[in-house]
N, CA, C and O atoms as CSV, one atom per row, in Angstrom:
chain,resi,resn,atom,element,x,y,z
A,1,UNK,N,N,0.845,-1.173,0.000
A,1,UNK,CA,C,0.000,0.000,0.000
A,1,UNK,C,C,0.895,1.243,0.000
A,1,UNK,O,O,1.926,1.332,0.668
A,2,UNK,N,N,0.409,2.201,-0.811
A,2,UNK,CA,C,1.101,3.456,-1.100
A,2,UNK,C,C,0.779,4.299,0.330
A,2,UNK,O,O,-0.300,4.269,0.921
A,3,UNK,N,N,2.287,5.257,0.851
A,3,UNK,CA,C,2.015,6.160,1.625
A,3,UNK,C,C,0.727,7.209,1.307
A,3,UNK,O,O,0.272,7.608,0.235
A,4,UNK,N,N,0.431,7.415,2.380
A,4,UNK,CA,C,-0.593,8.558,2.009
A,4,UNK,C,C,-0.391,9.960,1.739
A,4,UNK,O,O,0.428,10.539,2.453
A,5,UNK,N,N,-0.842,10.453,1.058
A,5,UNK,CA,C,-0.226,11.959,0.477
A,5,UNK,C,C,-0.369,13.163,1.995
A,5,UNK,O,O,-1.512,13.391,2.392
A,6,UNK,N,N,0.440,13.623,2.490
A,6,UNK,CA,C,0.376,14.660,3.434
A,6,UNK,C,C,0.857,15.859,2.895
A,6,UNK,O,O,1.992,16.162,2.526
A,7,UNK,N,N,-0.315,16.569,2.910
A,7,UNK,CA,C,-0.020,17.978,2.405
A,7,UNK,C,C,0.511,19.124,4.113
A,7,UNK,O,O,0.075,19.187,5.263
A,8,UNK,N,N,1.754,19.898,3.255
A,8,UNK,CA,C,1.796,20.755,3.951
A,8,UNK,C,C,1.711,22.253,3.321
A,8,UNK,O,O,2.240,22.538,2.247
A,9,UNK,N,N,1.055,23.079,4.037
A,9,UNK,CA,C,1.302,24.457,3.660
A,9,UNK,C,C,2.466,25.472,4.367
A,9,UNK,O,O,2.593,25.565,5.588
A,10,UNK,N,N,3.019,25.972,3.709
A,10,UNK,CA,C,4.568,26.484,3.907
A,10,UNK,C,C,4.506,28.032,3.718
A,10,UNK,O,O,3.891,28.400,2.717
A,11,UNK,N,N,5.032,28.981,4.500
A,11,UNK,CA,C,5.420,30.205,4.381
A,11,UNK,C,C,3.512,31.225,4.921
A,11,UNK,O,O,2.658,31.875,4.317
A,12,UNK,N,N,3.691,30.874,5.986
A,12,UNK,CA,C,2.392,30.872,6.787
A,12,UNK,C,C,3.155,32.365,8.011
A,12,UNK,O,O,4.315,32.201,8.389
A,13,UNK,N,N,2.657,33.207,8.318
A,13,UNK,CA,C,3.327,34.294,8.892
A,13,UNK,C,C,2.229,34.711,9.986
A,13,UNK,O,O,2.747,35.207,10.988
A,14,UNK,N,N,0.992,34.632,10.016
A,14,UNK,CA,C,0.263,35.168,10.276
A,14,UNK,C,C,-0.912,34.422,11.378
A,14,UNK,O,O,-1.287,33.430,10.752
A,15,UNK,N,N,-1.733,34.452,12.867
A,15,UNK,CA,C,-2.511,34.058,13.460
A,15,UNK,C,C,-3.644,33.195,11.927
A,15,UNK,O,O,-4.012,32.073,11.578
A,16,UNK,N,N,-3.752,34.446,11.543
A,16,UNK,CA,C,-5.135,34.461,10.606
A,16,UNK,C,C,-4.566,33.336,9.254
A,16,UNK,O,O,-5.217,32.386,8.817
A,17,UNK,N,N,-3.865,33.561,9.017
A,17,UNK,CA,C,-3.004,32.846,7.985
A,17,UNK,C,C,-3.646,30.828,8.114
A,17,UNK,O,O,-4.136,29.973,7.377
A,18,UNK,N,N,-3.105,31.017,9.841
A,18,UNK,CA,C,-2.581,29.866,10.183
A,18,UNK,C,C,-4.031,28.889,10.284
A,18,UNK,O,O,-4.277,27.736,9.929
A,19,UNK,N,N,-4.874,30.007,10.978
A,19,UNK,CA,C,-6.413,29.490,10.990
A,19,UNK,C,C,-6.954,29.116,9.843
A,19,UNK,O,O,-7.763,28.188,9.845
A,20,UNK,N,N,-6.626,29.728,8.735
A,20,UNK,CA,C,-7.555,29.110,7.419
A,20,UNK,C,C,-6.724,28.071,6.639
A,20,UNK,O,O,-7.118,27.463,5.644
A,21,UNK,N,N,-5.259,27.928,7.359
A,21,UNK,CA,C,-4.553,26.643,6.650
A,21,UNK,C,C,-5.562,25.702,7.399
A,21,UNK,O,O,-6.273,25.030,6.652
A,22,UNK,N,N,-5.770,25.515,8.951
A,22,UNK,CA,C,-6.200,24.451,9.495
A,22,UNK,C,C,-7.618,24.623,9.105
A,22,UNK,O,O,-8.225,23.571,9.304
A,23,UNK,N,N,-8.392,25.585,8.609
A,23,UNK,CA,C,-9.570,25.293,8.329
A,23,UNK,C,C,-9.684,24.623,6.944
A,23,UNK,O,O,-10.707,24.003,6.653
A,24,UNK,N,N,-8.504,24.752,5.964
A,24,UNK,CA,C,-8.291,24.156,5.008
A,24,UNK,C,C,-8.602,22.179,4.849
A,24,UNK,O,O,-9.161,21.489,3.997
A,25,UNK,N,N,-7.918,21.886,6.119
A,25,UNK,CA,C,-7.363,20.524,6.074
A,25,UNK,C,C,-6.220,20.074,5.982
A,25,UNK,O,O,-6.055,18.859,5.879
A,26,UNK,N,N,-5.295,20.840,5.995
A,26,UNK,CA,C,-4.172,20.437,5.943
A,26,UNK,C,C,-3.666,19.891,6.693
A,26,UNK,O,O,-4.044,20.012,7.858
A,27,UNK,N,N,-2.523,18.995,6.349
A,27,UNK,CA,C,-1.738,17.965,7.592
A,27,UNK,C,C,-0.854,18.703,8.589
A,27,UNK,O,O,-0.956,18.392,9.775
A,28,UNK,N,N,0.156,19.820,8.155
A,28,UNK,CA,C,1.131,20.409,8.327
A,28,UNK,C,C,1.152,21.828,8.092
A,28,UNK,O,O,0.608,22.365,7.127
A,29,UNK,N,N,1.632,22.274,8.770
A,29,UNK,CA,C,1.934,23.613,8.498
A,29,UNK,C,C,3.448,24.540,8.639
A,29,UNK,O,O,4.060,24.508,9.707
A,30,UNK,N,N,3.942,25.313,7.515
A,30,UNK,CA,C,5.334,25.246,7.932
A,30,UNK,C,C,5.320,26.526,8.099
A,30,UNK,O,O,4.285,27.105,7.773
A,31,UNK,N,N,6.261,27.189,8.556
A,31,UNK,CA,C,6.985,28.418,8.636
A,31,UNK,C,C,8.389,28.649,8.342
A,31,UNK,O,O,9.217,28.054,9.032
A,32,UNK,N,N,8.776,29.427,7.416
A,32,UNK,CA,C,9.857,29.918,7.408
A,32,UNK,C,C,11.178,31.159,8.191
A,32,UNK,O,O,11.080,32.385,8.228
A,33,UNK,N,N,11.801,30.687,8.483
A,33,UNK,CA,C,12.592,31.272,9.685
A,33,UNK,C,C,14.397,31.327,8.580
A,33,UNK,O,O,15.411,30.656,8.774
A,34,UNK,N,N,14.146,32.324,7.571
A,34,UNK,CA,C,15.154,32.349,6.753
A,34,UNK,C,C,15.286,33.968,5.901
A,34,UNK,O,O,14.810,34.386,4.845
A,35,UNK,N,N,16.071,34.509,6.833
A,35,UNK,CA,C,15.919,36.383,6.612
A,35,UNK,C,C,16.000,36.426,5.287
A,35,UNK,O,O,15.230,37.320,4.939
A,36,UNK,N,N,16.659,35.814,4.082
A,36,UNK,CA,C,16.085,36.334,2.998
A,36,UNK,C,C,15.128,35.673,2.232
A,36,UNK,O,O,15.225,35.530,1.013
A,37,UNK,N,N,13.938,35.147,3.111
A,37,UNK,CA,C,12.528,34.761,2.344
A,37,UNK,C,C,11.855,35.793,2.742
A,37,UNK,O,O,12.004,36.267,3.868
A,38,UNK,N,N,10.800,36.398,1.616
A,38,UNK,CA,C,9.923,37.462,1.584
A,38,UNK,C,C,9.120,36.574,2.466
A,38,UNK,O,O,8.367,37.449,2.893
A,39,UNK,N,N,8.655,35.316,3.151
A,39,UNK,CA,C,7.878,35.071,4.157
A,39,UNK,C,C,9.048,34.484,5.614
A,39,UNK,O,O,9.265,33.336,6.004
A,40,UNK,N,N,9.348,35.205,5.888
A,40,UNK,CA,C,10.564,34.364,7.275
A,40,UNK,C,C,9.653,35.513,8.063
A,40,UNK,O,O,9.153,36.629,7.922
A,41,UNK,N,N,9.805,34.437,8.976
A,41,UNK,CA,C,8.918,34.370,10.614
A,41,UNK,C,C,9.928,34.643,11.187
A,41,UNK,O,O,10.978,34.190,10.731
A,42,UNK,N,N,9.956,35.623,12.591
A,42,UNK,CA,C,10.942,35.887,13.615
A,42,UNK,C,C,10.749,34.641,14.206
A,42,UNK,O,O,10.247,33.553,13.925
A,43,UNK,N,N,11.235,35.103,14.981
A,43,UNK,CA,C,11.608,33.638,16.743
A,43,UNK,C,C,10.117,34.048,17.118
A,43,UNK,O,O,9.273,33.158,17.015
A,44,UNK,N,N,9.639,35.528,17.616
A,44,UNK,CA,C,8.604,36.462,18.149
A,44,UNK,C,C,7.633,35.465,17.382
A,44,UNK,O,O,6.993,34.612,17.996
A,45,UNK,N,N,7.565,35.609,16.114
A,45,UNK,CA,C,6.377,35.280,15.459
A,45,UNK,C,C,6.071,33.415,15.395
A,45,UNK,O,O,4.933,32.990,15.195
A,46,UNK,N,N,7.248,32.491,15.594
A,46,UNK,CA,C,7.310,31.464,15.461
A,46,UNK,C,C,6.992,31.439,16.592
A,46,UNK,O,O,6.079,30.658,16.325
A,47,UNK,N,N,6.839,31.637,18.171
A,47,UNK,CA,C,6.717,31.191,18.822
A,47,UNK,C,C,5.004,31.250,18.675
A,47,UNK,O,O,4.540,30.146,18.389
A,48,UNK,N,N,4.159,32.153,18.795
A,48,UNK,CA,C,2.934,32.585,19.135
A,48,UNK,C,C,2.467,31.821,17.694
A,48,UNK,O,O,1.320,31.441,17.929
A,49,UNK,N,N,2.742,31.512,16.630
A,49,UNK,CA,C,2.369,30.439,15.754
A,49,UNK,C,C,2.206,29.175,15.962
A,49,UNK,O,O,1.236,28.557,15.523
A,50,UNK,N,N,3.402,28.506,16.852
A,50,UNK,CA,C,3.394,27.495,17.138
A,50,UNK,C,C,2.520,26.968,18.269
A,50,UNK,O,O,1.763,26.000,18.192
A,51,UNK,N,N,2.679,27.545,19.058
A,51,UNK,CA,C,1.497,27.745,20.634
A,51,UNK,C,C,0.126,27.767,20.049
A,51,UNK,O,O,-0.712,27.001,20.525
A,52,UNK,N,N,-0.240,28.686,18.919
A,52,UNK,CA,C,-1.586,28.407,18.570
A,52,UNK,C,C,-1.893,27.274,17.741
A,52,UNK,O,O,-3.072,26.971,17.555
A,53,UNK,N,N,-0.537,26.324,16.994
A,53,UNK,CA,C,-1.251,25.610,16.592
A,53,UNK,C,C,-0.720,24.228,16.693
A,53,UNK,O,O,-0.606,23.388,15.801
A,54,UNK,N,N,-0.272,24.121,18.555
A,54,UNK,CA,C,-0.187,23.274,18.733
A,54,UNK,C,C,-1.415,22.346,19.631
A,54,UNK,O,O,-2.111,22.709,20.580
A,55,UNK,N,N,-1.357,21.005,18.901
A,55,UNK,CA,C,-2.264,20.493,18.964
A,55,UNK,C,C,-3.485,20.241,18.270
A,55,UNK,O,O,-4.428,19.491,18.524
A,56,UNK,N,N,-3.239,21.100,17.259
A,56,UNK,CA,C,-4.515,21.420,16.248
A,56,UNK,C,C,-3.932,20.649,15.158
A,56,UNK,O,O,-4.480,19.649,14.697
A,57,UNK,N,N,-2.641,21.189,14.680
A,57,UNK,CA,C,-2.149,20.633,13.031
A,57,UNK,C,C,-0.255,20.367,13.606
A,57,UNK,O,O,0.303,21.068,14.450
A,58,UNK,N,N,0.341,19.271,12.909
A,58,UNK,CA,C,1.771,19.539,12.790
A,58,UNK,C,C,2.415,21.030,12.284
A,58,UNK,O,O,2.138,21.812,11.374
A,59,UNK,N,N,3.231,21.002,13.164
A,59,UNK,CA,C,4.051,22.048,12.670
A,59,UNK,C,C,5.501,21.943,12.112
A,59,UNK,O,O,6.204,21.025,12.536
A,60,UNK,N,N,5.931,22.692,11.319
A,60,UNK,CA,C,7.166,22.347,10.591
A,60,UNK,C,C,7.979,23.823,10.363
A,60,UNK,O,O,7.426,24.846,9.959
A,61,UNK,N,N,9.382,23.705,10.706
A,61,UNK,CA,C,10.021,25.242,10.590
A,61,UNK,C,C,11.269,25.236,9.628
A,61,UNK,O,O,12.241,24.649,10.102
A,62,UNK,N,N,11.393,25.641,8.679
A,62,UNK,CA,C,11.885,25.638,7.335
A,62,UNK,C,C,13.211,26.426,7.911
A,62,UNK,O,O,13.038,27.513,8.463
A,63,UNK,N,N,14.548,25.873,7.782
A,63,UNK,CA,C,15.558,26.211,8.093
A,63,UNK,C,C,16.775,26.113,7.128
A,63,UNK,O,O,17.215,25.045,6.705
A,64,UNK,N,N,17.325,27.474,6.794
A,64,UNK,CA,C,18.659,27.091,5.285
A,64,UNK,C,C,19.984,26.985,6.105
A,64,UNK,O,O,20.278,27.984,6.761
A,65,UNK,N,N,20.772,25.973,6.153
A,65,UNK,CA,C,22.154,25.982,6.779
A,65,UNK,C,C,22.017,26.674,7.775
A,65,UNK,O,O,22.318,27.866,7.824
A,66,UNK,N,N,21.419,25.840,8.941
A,66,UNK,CA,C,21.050,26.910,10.486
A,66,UNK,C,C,22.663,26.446,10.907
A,66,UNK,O,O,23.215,25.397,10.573
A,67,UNK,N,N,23.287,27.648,11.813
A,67,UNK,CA,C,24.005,27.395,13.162
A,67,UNK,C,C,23.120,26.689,14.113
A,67,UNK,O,O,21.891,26.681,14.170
A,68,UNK,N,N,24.379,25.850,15.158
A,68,UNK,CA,C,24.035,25.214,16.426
A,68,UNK,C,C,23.005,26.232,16.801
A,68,UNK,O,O,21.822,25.923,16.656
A,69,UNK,N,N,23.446,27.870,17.447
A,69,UNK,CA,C,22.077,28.256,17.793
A,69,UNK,C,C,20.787,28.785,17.266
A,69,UNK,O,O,19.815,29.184,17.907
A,70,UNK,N,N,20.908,28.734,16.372
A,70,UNK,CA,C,19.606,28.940,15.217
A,70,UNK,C,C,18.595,27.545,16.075
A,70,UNK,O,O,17.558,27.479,16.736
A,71,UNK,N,N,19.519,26.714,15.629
A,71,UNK,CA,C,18.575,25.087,15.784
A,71,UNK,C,C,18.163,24.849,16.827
A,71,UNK,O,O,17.187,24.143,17.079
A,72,UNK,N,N,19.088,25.597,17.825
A,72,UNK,CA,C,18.361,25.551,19.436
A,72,UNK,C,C,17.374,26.490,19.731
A,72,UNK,O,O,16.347,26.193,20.340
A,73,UNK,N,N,17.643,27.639,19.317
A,73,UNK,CA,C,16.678,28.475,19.301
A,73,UNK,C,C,14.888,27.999,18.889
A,73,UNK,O,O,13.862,28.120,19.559
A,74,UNK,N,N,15.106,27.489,17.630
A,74,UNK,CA,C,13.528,27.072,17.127
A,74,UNK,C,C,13.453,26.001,17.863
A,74,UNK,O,O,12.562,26.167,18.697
A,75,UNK,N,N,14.066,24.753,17.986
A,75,UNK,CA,C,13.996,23.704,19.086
A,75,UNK,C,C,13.514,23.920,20.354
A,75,UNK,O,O,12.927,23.018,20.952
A,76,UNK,N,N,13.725,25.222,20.933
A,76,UNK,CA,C,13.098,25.403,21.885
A,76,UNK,C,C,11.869,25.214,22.395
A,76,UNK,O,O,11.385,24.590,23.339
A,77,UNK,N,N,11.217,26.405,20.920
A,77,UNK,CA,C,9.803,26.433,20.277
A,77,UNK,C,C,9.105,25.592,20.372
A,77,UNK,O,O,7.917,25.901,20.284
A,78,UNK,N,N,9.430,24.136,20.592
A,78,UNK,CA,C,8.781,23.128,20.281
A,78,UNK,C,C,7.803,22.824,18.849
A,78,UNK,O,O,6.593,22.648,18.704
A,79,UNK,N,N,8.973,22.858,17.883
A,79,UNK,CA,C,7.732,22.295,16.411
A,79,UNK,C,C,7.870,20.608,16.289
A,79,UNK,O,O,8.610,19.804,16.855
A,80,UNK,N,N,6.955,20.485,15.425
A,80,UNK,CA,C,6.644,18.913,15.240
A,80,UNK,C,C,8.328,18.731,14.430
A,80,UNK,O,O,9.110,17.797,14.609
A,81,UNK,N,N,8.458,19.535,13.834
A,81,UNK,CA,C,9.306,19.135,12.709
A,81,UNK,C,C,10.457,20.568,12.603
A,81,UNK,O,O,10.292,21.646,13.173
A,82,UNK,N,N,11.922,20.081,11.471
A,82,UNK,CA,C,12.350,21.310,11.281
A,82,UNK,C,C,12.520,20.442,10.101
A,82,UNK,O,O,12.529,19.211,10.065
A,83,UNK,N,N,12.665,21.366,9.059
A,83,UNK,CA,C,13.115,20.929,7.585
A,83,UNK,C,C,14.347,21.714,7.107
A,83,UNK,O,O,14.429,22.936,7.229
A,84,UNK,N,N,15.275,20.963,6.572
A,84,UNK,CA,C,16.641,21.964,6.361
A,84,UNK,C,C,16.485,21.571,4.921
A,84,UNK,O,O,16.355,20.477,4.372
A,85,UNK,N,N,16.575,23.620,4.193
A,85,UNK,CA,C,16.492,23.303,2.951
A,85,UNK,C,C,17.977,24.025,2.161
A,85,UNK,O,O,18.112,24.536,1.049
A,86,UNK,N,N,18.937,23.803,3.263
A,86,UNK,CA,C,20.243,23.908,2.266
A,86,UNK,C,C,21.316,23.158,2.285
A,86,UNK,O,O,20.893,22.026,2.519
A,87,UNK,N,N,22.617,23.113,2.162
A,87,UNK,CA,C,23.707,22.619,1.873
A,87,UNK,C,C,23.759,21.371,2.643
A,87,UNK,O,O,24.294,20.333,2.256
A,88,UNK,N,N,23.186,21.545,3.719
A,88,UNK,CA,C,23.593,20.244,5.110
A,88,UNK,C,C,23.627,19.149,4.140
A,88,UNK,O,O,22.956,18.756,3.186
A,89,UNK,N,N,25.444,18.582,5.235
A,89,UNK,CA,C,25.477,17.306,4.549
A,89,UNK,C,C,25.059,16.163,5.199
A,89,UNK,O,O,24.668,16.613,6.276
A,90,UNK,N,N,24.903,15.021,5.225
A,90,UNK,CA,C,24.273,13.367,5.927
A,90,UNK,C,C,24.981,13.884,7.487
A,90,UNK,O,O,24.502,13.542,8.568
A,91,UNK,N,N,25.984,14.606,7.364
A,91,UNK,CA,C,26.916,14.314,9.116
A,91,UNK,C,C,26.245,15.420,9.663
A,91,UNK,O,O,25.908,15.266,10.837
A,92,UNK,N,N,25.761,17.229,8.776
A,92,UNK,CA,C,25.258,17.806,9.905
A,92,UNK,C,C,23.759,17.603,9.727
A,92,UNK,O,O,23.199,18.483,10.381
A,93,UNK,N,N,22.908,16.852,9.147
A,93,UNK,CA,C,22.118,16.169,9.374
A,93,UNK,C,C,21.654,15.650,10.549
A,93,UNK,O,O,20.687,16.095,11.167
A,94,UNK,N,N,22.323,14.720,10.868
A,94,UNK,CA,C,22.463,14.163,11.813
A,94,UNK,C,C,22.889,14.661,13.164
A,94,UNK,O,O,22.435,14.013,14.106
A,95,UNK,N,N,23.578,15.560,13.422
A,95,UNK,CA,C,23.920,16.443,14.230
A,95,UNK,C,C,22.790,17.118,14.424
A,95,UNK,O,O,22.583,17.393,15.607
A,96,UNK,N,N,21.886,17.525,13.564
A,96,UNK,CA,C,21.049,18.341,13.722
A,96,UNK,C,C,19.800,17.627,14.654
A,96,UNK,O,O,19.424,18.049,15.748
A,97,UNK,N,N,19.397,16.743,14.117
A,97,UNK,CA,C,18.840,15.728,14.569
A,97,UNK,C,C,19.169,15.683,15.965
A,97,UNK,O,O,18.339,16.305,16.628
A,98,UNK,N,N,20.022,15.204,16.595
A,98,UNK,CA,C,20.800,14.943,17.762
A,98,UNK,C,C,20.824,16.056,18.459
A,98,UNK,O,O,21.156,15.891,19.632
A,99,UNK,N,N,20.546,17.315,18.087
A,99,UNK,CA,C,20.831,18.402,19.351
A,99,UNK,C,C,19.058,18.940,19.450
A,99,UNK,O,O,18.473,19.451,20.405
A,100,UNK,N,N,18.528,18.578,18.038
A,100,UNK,CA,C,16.784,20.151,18.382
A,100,UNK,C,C,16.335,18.973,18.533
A,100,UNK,O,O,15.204,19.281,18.156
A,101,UNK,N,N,16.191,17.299,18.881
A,101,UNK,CA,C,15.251,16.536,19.456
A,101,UNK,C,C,14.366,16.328,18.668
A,101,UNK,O,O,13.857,15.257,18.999
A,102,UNK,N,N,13.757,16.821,17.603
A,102,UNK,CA,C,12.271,16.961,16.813
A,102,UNK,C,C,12.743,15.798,15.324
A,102,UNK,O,O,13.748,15.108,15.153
A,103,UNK,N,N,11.778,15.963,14.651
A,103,UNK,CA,C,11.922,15.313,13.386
A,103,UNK,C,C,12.194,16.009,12.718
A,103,UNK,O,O,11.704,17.138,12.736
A,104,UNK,N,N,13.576,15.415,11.378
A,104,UNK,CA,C,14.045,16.313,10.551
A,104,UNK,C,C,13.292,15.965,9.262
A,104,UNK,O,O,12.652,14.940,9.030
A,105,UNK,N,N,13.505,17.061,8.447
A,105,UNK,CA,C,12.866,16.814,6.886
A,105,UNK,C,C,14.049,17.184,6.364
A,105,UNK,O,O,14.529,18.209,6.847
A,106,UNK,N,N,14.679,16.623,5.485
A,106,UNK,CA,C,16.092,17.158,4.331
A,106,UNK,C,C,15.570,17.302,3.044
A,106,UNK,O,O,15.422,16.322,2.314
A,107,UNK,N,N,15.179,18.819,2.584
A,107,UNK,CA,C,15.032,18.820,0.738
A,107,UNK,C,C,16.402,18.302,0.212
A,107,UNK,O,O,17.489,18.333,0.789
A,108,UNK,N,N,16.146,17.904,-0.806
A,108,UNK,CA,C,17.428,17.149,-1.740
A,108,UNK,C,C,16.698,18.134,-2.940
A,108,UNK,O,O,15.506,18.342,-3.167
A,109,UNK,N,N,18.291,18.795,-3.802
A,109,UNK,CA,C,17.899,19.732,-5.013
A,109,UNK,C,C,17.983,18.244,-6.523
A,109,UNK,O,O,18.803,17.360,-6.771
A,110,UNK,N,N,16.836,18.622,-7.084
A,110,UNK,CA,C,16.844,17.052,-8.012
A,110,UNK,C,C,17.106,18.407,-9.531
A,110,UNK,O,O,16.247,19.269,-9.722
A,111,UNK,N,N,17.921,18.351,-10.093
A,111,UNK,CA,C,18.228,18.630,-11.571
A,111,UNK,C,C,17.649,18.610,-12.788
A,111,UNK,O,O,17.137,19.376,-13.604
A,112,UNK,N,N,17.998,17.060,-12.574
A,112,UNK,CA,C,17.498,16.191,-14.094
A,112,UNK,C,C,16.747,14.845,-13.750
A,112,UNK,O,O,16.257,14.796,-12.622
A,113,UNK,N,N,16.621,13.953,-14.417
A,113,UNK,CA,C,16.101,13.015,-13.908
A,113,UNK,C,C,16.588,11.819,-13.117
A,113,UNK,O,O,16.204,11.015,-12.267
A,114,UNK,N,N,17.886,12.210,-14.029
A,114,UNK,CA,C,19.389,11.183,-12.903
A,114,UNK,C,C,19.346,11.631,-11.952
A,114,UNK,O,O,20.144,10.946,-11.312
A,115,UNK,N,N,18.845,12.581,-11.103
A,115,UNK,CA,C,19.379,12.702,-9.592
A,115,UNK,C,C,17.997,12.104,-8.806
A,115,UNK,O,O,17.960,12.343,-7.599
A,116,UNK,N,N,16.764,11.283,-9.431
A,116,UNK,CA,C,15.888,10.721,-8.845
A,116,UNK,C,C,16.438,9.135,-8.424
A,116,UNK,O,O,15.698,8.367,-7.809
């Protein structure tokens, strides 16, 4: 049997935002915490995001090549998830893993069709 499709909605900034993702249906909800995305969430704003929607929907916090304290910082937060969407290699992967406690997500950049 095939996994089941889990949708997440990503780059969510807002109380109001966050309410009509979960009124949506969605599985997940992410936030971005990456100063040069036109949607990056402070710490301020990730926290009072996460508090409201914990317990309601997963949460997920979109992170590009965080420092140790970046990762502790949102770790704090308590999200369901952090997703690292840059360079990290398998070792700080894993490191990463090992210090914020939560579940990691790793984007992989796919090219062509050889890199599937």
């Amino acid at each position: 049997m095939a996994d089941p499709l889990i949708i997440k909605i990503c780059g969510i900034k807002t109380p109001d935002m966050l309410e009509t993702t979960i009124a949506a249906g969605a599985d997940m909800v992410g936030f971005m915490h990456f100063m040069r995305s036109p949607r990056h969430a402070t710490i301020e704003q990730l926290a009072t995001l996460i508090s409201q929607a914990r317990g309601r929907i997963e949460t997920c916090v979109v992170l590009v090549n965080p420092d140790n304290s970046c990762v502790a910082e949102v770790a704090a937060l308590g999200p369901d998830w952090i997703q690292l969407h840059g360079p990290e290699t398998p070792h700080r992967v894993e490191a990463i893993r090992a210090e914020a406690g939560v579940e990691i997500m790793k984007v992989l950049p796919i090219g062509s069709a050889e890199d599937v």
